[in-house]
N, C-alpha and C positions, 0 to 999 in steps of 0.2 A: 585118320577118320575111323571111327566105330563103325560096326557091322550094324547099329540103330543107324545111324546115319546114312547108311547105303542105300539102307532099306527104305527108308523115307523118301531119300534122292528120286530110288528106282520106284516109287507109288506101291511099294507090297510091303506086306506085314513081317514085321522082324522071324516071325514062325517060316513063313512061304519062303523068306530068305535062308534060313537054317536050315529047313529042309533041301532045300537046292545043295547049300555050301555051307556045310556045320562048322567050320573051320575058318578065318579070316584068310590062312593059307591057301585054303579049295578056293573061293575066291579070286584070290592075287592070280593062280595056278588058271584058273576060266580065261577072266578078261587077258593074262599074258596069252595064253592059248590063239585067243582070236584075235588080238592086235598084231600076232605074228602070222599068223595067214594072213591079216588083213595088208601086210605091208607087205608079205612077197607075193600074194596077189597084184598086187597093184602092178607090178611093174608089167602087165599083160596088158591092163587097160590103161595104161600110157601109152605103151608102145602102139595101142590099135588108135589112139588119139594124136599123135605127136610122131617128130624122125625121131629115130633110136638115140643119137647122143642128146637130144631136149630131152626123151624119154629119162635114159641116165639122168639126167643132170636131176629133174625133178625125182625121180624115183631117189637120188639123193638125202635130197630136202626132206622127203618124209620117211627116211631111214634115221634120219638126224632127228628129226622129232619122236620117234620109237625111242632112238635110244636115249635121249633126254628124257622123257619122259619115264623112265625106269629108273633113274638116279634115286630121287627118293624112294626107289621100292628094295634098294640092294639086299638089303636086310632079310625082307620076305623072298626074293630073290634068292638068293642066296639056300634057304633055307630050301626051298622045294625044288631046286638043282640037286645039294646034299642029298633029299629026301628020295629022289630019282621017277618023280613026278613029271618030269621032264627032264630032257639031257639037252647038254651044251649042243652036241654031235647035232642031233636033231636041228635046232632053232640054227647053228648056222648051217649046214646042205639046205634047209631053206632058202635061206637069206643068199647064199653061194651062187643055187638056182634061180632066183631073180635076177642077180648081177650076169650072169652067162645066159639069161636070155635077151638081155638088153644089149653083152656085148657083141655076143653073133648076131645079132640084126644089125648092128652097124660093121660089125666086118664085113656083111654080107652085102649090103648098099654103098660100102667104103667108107663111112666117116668115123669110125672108131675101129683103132687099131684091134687086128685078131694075134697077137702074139701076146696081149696079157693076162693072164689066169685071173678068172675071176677071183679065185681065194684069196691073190694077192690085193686087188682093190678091193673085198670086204675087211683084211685086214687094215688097208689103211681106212678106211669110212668108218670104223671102229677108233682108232685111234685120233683120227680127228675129233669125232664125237665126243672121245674120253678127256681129249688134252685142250680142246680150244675154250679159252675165259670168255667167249661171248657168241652170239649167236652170228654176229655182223664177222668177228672174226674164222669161224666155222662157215660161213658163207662162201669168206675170200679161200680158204683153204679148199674148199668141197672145187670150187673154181680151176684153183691151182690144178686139183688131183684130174677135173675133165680135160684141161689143158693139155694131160699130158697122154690120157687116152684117145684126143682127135686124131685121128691116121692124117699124115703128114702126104701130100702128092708130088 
């Protein structure tokens, strides 16, 4: 999509745009910005809406959407990681810190186990992400993985 295009999208003038984000990179580099607060936010207001492992599960589902949703962006990606516009380090201890507030409130209520590091459940919610051919199959997976974080009595 062109930076005309955006700008049309968003109702301002290709200049109003430029000036913001001279760059399609500054851009990519905004909206990744606030998509990524906006999903490790989220796992607070699930958790104040929902018990802790529904909380997981769904704070899941729209982890799985972030990071689909960035597939087509590897590229620009990529470039403003390189660029050091943002760091890897960064976006995940966010993402880390959303998964271990969700999973201490279920250790803390008992339905999700407290002996697993969150790091280690962002690393598999990432590779699920990265490896599953369809959304229905990423489903049964994301499944599989809460499965194995319900504490067991």
């Amino acid at each position: 999509m062109s930076l005309e295009a955006v700008a049309r999208g968003a109702g301002v003038g290709i200049g109003t745009l430029y000036r913001h984000f001279p760059t399609r990179e500054a851009l990519i580099e905004a909206v990744y910005r606030a998509e990524l607060a906006d999903v490790s936010s989220s796992a607070a207001q699930l958790l104040s809406e929902h018990p802790p492992a529904d909380a997981l599960r769904r704070w899941m589902d729209r982890y799985a959407e972030f990071v689909a949703a960035k597939r087509g962006m590897a590229e620009s990606l990529r470039a403003i990681f390189e660029s050091g516009a943002v760091e890897r380090n960064e976006t995940r201890a966010r993402i880390v810190a959303a998964v271990d507030s969700l999973l201490t409130a279920g250790a803390a209520d008992g339905s999700l186990r407290g002996d697993v590091p969150a790091d280690d459940v962002v690393t598999s919610l990432l590779g699920i992400s990265l490896a599953s051919g369809s959304r229905e199959q990423s489903k049964r997976m994301l499944d599989l993985l809460l499965d194995g974080l319900v504490a067991t009595r």
